[in-house]
MMTF fields as JSON, N, C-alpha, C and O atoms, coordinates in Angstrom:
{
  "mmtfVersion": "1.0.0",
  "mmtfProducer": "UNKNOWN",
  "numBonds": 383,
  "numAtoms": 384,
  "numGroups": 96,
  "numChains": 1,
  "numModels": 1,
  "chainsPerModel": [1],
  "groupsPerChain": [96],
  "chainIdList": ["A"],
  "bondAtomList": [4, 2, 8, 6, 12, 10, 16, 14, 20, 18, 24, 22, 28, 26, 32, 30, 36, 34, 40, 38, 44, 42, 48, 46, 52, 50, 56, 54, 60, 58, 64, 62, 68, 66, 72, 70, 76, 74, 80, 78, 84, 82, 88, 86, 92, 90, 96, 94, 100, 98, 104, 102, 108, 106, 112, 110, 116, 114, 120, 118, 124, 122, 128, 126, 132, 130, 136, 134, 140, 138, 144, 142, 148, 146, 152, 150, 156, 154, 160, 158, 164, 162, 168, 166, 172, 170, 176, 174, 180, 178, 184, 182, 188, 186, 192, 190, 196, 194, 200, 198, 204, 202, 208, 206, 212, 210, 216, 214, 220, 218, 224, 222, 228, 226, 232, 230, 236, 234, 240, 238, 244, 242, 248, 246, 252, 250, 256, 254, 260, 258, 264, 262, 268, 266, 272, 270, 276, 274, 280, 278, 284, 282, 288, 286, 292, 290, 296, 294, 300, 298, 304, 302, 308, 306, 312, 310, 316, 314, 320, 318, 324, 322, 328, 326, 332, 330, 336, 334, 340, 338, 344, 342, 348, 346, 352, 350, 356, 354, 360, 358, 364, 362, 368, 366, 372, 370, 376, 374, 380, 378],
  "bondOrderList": [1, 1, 1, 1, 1, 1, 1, 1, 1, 1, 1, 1, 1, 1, 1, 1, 1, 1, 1, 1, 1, 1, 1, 1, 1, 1, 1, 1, 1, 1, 1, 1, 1, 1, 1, 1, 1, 1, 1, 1, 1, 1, 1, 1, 1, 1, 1, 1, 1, 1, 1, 1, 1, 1, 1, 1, 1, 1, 1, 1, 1, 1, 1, 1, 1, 1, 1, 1, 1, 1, 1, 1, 1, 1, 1, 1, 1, 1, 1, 1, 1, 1, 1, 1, 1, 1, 1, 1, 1, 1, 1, 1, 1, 1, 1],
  "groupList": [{"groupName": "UNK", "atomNameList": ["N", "CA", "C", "O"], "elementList": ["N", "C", "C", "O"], "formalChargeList": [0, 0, 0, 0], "bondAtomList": [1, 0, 2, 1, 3, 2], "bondOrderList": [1, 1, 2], "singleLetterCode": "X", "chemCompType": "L-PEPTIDE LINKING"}],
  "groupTypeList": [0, 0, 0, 0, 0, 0, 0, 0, 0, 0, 0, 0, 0, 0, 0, 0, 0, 0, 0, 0, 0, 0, 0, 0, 0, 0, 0, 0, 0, 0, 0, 0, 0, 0, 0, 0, 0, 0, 0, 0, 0, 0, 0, 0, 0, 0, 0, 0, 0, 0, 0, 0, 0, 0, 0, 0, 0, 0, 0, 0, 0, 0, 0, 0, 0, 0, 0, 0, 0, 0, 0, 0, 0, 0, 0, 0, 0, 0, 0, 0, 0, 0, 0, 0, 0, 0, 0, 0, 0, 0, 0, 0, 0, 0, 0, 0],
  "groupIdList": [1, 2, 3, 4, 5, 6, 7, 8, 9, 10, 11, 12, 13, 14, 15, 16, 17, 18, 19, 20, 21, 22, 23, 24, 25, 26, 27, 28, 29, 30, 31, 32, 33, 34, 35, 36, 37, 38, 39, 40, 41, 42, 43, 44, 45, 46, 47, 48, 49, 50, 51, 52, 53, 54, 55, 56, 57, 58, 59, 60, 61, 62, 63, 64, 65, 66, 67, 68, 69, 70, 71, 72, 73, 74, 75, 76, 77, 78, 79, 80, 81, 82, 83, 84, 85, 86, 87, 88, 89, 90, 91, 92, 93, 94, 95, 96],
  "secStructList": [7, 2, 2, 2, 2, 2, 2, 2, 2, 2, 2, 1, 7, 6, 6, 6, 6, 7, 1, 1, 7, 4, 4, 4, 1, 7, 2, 2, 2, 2, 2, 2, 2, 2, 2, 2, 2, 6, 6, 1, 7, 2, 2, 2, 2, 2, 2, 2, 7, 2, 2, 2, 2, 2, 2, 2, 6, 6, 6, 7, 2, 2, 2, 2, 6, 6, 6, 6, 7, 7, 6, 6, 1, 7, 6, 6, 2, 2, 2, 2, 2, 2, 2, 2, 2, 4, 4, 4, 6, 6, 1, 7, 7, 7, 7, 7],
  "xCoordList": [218.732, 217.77, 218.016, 217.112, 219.192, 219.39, 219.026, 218.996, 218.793, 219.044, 217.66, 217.146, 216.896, 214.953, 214.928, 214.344, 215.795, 214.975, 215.227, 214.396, 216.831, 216.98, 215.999, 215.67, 215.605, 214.692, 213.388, 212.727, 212.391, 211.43, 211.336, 210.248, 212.421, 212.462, 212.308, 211.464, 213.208, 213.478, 211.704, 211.096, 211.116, 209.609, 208.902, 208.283, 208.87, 207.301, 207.889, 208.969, 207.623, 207.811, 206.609, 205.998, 206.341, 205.382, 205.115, 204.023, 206.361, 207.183, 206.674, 206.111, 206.924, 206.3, 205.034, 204.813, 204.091, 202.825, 202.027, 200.921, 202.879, 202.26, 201.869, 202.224, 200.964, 200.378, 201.389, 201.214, 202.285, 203.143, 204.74, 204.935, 205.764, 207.051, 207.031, 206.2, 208.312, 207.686, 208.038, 207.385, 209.302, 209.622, 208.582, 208.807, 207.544, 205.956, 205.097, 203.992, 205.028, 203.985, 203.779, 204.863, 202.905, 202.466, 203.498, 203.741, 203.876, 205.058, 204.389, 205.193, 203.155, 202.768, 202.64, 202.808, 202.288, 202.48, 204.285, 204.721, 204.831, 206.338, 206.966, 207.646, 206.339, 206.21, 205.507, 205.923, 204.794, 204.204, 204.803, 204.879, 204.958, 206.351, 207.225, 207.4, 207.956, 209.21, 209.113, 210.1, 207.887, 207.422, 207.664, 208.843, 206.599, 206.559, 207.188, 206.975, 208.64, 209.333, 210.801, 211.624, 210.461, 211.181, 211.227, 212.244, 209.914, 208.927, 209.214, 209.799, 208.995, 208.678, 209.801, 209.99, 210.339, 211.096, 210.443, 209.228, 210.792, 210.137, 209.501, 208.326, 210.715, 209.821, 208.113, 206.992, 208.631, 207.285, 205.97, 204.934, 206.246, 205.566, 204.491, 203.28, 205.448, 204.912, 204.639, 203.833, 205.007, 204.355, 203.286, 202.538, 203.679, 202.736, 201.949, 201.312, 201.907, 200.589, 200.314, 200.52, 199.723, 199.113, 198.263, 198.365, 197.085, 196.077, 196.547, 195.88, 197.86, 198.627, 198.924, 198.56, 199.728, 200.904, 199.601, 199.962, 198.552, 197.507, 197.136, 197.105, 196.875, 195.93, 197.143, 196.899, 198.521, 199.328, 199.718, 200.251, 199.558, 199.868, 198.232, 198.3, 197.183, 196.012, 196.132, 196.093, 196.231, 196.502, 195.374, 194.578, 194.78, 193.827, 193.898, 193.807, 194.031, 194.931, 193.641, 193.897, 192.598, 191.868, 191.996, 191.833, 192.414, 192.111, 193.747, 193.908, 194.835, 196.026, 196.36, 197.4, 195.407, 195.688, 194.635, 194.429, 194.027, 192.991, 193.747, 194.099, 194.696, 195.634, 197.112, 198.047, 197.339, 198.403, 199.021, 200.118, 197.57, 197.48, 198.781, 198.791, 199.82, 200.523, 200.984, 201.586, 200.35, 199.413, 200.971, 200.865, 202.09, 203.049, 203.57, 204.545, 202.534, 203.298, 202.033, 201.235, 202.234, 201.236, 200.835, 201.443, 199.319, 197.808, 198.857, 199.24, 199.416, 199.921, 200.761, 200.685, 201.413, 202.206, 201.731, 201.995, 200.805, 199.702, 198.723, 198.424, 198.184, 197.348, 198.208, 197.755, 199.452, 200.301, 200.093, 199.775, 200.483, 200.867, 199.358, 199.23, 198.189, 196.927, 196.542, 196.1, 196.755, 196.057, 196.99, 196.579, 198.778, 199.562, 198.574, 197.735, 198.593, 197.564, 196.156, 195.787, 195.687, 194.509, 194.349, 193.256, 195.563, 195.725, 195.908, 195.912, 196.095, 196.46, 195.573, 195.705, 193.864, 192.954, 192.766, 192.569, 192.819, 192.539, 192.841, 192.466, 194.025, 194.635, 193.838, 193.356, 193.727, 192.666, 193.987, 195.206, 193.172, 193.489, 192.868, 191.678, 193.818, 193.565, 194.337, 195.528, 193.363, 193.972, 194.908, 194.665, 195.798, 197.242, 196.82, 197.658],
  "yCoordList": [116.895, 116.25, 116.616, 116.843, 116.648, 116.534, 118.241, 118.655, 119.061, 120.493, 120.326, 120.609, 119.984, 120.138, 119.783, 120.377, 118.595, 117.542, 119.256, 119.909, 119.459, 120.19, 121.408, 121.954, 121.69, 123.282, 122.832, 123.608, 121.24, 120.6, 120.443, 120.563, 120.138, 119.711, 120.766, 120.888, 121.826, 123.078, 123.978, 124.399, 124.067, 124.478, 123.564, 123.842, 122.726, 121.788, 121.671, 121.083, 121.948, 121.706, 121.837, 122.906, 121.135, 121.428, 122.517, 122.889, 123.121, 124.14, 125.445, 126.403, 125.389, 126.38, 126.621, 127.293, 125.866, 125.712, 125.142, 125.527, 123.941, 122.968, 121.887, 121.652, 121.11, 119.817, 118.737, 118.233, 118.669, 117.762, 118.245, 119.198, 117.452, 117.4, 116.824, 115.995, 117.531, 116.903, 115.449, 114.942, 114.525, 114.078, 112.766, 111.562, 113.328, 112.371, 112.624, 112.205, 112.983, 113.014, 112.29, 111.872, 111.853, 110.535, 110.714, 111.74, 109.489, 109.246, 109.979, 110.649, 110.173, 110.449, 112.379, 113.072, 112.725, 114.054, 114.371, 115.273, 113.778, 114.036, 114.268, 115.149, 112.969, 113.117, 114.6, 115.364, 114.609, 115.943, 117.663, 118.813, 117.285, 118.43, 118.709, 119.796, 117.592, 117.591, 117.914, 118.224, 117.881, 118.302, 119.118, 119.422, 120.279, 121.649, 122.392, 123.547, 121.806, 122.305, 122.661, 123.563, 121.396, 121.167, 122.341, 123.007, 122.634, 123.665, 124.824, 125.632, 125.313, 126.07, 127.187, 128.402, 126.158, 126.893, 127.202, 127.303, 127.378, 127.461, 128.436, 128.546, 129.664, 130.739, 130.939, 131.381, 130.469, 130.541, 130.146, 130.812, 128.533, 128.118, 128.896, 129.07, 129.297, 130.382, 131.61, 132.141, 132.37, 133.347, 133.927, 134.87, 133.011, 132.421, 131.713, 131.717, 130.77, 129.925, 129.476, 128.53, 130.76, 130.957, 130.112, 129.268, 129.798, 128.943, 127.742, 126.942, 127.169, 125.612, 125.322, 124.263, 126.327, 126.951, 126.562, 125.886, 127.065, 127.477, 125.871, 125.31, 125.104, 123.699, 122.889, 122.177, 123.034, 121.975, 122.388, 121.562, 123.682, 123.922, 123.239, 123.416, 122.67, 122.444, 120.736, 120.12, 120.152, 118.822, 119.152, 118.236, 120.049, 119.804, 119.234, 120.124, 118.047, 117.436, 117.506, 117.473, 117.585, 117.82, 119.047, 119.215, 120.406, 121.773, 121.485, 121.438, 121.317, 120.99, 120.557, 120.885, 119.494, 118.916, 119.686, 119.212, 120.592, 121.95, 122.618, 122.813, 123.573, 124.785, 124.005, 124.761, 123.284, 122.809, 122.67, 122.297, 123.249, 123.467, 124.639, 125.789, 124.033, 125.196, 125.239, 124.539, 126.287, 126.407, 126.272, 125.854, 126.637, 126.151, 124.505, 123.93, 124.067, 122.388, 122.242, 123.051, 120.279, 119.733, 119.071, 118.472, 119.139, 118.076, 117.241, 117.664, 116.117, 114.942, 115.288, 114.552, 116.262, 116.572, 116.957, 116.663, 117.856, 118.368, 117.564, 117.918, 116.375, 115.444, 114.294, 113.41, 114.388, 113.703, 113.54, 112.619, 115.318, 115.846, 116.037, 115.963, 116.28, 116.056, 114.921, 114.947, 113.735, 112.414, 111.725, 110.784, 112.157, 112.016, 112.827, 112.228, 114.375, 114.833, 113.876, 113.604, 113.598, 113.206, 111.936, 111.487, 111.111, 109.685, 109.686, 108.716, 111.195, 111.302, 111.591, 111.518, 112.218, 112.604, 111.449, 111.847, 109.863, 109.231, 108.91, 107.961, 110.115, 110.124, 111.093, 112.152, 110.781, 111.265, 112.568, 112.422, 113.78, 115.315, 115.439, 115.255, 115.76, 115.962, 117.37, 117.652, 117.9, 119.298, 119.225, 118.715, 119.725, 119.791, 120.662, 120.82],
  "zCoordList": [-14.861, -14.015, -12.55, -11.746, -12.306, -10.611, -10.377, -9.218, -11.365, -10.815, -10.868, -9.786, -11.689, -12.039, -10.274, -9.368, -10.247, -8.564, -7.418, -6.787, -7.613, -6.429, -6.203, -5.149, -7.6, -7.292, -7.139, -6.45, -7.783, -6.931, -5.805, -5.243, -5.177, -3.675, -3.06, -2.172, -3.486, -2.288, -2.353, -1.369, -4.228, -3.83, -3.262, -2.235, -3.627, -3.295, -1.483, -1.541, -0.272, 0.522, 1.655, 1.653, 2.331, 3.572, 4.262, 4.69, 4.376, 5.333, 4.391, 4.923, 2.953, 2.287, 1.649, 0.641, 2.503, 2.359, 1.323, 0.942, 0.805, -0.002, 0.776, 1.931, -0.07, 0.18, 1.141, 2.25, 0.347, 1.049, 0.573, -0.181, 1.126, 0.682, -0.968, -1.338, -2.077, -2.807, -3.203, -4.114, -2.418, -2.284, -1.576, -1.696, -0.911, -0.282, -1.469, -1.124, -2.421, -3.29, -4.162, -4.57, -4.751, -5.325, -6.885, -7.521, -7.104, -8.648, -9.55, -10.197, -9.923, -10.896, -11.126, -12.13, -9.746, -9.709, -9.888, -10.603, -9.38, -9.047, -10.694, -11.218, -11.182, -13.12, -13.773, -14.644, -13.291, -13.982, -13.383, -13.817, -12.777, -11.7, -12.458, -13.008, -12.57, -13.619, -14.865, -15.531, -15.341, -16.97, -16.683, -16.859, -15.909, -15.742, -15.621, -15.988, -14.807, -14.648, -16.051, -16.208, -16.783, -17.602, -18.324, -18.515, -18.798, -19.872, -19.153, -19.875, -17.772, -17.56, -16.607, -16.657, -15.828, -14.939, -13.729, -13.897, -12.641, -11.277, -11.101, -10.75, -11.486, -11.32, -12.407, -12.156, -13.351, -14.12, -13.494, -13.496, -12.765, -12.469, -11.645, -11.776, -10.727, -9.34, -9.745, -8.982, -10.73, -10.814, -12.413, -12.673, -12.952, -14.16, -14.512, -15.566, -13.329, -13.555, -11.989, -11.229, -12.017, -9.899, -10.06, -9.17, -11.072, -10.332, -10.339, -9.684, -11.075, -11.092, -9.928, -9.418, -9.226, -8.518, -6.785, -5.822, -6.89, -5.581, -5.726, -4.631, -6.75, -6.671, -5.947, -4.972, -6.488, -5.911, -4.743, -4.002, -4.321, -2.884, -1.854, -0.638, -2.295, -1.733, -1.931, -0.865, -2.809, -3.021, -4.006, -3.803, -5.089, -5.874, -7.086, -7.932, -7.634, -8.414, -9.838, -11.042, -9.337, -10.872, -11.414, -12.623, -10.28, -10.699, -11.455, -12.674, -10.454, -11.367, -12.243, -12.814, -12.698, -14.389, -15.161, -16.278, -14.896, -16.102, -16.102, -17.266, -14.935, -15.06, -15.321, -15.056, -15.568, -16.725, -17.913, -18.327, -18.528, -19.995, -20.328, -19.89, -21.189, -21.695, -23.873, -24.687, -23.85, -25.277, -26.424, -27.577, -25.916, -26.795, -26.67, -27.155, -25.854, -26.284, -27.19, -27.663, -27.263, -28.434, -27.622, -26.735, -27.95, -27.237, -26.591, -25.5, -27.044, -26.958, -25.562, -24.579, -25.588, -24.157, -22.644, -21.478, -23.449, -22.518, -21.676, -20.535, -22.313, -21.954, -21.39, -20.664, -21.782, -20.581, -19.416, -18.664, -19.333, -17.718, -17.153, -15.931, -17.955, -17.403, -16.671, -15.523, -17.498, -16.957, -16.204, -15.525, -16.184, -14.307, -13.536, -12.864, -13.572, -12.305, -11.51, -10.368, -13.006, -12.522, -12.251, -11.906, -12.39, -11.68, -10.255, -9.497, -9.929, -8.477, -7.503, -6.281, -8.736, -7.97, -6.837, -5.689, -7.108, -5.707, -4.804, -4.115, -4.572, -3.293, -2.141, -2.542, -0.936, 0.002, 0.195, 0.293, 0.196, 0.639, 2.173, 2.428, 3.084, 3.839, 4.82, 4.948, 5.273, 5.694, 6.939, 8.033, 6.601, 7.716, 9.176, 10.064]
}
């Protein structure tokens, strides 16, 4: 867990042209981060799933829970980490 947090923290950052710190980002995204990361690995994230990778750097939290889909989990996992994203859609995006 603490290594998933340290390599969340060090990508998701302001400074590296995401939405926010990921440490300011709403619980539920921070939850679905950690899936992804779980599954996926960082680098994957970033260079395997660019359009995931481009929505969470924008705050686009509906495009982020469609490009989340990853075809070796089961519905049940998948629609997890979908409906955290999209609990987050009602957070106001606002451009830096």
């Amino acid at each position: 867990m603490d290594s998933f947090y340290r390599e969340l923290s060090t990508l998701y950052k302001k400074s590296n042209g995401y939405y926010d710190d990921f440490d300011k980002l709403d619980k539920n995204i921070q939850v679905a981060l950690f899936d992804m990361i779980f599954n996926l690995g960082a680098v994957k994230i970033v260079t395997k799933f660019t359009e995931f990778d481009k929505a969470i750097k924008t705050g686009d939290w509906i495009k982020a829970a469609k490009e989340s889909y990853r075809p070796q989990l089961s519905a049940e996992r998948n629609n997890y980490v979908r409906a955290k994203l999209s609990a987050a859609n009602s957070i106001k995006v606002t451009t830096p």
